[in-house]
C-alpha positions as CSV (number, residue, x, y, z in Angstrom):
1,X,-10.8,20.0,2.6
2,X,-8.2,22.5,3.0
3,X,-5.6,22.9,0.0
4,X,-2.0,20.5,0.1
5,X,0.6,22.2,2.0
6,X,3.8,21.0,3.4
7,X,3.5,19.1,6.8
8,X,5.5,20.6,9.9
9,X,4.7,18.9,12.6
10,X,2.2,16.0,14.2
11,X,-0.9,18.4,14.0
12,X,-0.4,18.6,10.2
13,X,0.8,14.9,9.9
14,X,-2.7,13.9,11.5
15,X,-4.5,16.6,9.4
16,X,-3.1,14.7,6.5
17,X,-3.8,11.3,7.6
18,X,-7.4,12.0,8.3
19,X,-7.6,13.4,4.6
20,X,-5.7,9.9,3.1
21,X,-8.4,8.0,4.7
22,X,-10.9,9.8,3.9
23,X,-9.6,9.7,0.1
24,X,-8.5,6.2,-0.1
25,X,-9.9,4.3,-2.7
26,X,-10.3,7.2,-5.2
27,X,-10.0,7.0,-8.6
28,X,-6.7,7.7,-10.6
29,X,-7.3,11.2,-12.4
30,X,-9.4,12.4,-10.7
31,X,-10.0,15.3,-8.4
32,X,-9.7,13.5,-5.0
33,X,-7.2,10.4,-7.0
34,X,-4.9,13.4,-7.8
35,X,-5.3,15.3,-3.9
36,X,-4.3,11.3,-2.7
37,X,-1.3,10.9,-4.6
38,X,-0.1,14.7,-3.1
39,X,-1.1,13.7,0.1
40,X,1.2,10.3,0.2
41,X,3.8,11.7,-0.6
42,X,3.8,14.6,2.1
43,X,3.0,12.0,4.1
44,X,5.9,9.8,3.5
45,X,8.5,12.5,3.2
46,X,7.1,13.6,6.8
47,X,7.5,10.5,8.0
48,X,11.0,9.3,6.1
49,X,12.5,12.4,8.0
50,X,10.5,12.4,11.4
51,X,9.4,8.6,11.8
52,X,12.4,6.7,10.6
53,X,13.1,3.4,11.9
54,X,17.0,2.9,12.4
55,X,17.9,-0.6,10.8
56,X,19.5,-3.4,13.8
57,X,23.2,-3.4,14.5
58,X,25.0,-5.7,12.6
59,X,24.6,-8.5,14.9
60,X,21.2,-8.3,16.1
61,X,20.7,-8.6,12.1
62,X,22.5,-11.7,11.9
63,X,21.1,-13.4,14.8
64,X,17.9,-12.4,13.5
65,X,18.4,-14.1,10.0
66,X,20.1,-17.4,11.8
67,X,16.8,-17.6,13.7
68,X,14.6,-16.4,10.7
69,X,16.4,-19.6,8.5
70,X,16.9,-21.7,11.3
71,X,20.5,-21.4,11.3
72,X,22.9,-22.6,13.8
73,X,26.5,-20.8,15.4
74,X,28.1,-23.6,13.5
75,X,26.0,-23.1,10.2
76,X,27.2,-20.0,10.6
77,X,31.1,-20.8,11.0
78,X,30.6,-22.9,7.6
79,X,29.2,-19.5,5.6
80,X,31.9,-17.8,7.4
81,X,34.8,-20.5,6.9
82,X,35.6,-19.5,10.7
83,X,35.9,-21.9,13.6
84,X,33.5,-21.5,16.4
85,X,35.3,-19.7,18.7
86,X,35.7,-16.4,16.1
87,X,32.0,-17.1,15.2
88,X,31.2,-16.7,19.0
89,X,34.0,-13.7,19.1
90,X,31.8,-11.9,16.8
91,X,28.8,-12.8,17.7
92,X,29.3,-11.7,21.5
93,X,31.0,-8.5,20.0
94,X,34.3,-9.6,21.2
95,X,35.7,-9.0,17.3
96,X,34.4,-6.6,14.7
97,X,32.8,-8.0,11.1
98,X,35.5,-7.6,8.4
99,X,34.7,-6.8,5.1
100,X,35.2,-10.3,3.6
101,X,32.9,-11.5,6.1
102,X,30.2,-9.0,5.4
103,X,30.5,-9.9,1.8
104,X,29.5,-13.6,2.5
105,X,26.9,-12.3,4.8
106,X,25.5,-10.3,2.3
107,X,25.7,-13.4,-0.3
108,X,24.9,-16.0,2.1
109,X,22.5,-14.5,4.2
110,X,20.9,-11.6,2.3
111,X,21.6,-8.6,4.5
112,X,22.3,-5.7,3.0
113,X,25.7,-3.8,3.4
114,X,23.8,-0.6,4.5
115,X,23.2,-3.0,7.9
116,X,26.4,-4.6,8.2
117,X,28.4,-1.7,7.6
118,X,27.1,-0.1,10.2
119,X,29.0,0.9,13.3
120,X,28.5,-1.1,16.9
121,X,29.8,-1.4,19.8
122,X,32.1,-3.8,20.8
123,X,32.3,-5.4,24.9
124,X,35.0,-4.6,26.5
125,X,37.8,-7.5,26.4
126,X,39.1,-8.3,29.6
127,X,42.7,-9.6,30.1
């Protein structure tokens, strides 16, 4: 068992991974408990900074959600108080979120802001 270090790249990422399972399950206070507890969080600062998963563009969230609750595009327009045709503006990226709507959203459909504040493209409108 070699002593905790920082991790710089995969090879010590898998070094360190081999140890955590090797240690799982050790007592708190301990010898090995304490050498865990180092190693998780090396292993999740390595991985917040190398491994991060991007959260979904704005939309993909909400369409997710509407499936997730079983939502409709007209379920939708009533959170909204929009008519369908904005609610299918938005939702085919025709017109951005503004920030009334991402306040209901956040309320209504528990996204966070971080998500819906994000930046996304918009198609092209075509006159």
């Amino acid at each position: 068992m070699r002593s905790a270090r920082p991790l710089r790249n995969d090879a010590d990422y898998a070094d360190a991974m081999a140890d955590v399972r090797r240690l799982w399950g050790a007592k708190e206070g301990t010898e090995d408990g304490d050498r865990l507890d180092l190693l998780l969080i090396l292993v999740s600062a390595y991985e917040d900074e190398h491994q991060a998963i991007s959260p979904p563009s704005p939309i993909d969230a909400i369409l997710e959600r509407m499936n997730d609750l079983g939502m409709s595009r007209a379920d939708l327009g009533v959170l909204l108080g929009a008519p369908s045709g904005r609610v299918s503006e938005i939702l085919n990226r025709r017109r951005p979120l503004t920030i009334d709507m991402i306040r209901k959203l956040t309320a209504g459909l528990g996204l966070s802001e971080h998500c819906l504040l994000q930046d996304y493209a918009l198609e092209r409108q075509y006159a």
